[in-house]
C-alpha positions in Angstrom: 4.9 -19.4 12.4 2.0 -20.9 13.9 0.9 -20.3 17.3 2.1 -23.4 19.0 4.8 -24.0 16.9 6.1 -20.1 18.0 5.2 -21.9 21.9 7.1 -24.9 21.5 10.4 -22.9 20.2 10.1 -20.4 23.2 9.7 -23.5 25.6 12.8 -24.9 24.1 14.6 -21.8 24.1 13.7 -21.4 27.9 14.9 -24.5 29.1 18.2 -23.5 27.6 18.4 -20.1 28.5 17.8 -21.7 32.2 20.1 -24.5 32.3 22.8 -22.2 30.5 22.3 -19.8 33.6 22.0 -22.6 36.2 25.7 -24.7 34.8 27.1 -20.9 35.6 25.4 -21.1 38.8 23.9 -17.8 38.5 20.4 -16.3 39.7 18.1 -14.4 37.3 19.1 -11.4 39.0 22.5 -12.4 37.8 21.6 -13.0 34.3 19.7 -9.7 34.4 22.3 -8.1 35.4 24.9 -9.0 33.0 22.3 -8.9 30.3 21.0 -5.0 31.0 17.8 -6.6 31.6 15.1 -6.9 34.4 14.5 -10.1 36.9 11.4 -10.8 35.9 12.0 -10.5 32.2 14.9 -13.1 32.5 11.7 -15.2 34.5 9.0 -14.9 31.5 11.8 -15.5 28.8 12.7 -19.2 30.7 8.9 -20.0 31.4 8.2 -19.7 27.9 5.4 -16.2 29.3 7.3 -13.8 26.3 9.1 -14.4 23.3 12.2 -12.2 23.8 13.3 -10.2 20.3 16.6 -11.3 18.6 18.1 -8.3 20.0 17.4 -9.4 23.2 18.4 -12.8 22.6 21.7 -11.1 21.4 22.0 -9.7 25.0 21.1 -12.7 26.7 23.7 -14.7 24.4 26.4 -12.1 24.9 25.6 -12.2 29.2 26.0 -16.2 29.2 29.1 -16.0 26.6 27.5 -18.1 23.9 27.0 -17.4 20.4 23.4 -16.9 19.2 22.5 -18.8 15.6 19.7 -17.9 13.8 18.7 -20.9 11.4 15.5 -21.0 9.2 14.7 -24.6 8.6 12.3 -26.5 7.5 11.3 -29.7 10.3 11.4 -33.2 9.0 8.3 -34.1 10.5 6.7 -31.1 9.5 5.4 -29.5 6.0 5.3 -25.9 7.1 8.6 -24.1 7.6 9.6 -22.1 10.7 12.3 -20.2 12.4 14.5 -21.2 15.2 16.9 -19.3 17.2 19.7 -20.9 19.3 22.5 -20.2 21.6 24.8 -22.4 21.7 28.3 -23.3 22.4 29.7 -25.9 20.1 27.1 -26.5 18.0 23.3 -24.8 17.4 20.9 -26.0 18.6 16.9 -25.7 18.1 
């Protein structure tokens, strides 16, 4: 993955990782909490600062009650292939 592609998917997975917390009306503390993880990791993870590992984004995805989908696609406007992960609750996302 390149680098600002790898950027761009941890922005978008961020801003959903936030609003998903914010809809419960939770803090980061909360979300740390529930997820066995710190404040300030839950704080890099939604500015897009770290990319969190899948079996964090299991934890996180387990804390907010939504299933985590791992799809590898390829973008239509795109001719190199990358990996996105998504939680989701109806339908993925990414």
């Amino acid at each position: 993955m390149r680098e600002d592609h790898a950027f761009e998917w941890a922005g978008e997975l961020g801003r959903n990782v936030r609003r998903m917390r914010i809809e419960r009306g939770w803090t980061q503390a909360e979300l740390a909490a529930a997820a066995d993880m710190t404040q300030p990791a839950i704080a890099r993870f939604e500015r897009a600062n770290a990319i969190p590992t899948l079996r964090v984004l299991e934890r996180i995805a387990q804390a907010l009650g939504v299933e985590l989908v791992v799809s590898l696609r390829q973008p239509q406007n795109r001719p190199d292939t990358r990996i996105a992960v998504a939680a989701a609750r109806d339908q993925p996302w990414g």
